[in-house]
N, C-alpha and C positions, 0 to 999 in steps of 0.2 A: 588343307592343314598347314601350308607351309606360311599364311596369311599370321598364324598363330606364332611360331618362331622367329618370324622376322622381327630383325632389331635384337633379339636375346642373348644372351650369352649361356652356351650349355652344359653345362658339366658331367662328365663322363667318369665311374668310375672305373676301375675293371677295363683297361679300356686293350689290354694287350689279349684279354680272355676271349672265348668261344663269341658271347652273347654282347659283349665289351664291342666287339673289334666290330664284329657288323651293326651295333650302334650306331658307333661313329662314322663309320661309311655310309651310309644313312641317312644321318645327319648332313655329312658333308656336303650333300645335294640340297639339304634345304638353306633359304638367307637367315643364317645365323652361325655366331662364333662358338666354335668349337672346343672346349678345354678338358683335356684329357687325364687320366693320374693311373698308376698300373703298380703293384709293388714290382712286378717283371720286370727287370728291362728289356726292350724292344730287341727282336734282331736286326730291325734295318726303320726309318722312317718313312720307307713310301708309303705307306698308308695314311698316314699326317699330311694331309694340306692344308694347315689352316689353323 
């Protein structure tokens, strides 16, 4: 599957939420750019690499 996101850019929304946040972790393991948007704001960025 990751053959599929390579190269892509992905958009996340919800990304501070339950279903959001492990998205993007997720994600973060496959080759592709990750972009995130949350009305929340975050309490900390480590989860953001990327």
């Amino acid at each position: 599957m990751s053959e599929f996101y390579a190269g892509k850019t992905v958009f996340v929304t919800g990304a501070s939420g339950y279903v959001g946040s492990a998205l993007v972790s997720a994600l973060n393991e496959l080759p592709c750019r990750v972009v995130c948007h949350s009305r929340k704001p975050t309490k900390g960025d480590g989860w953001i690499d990327g």
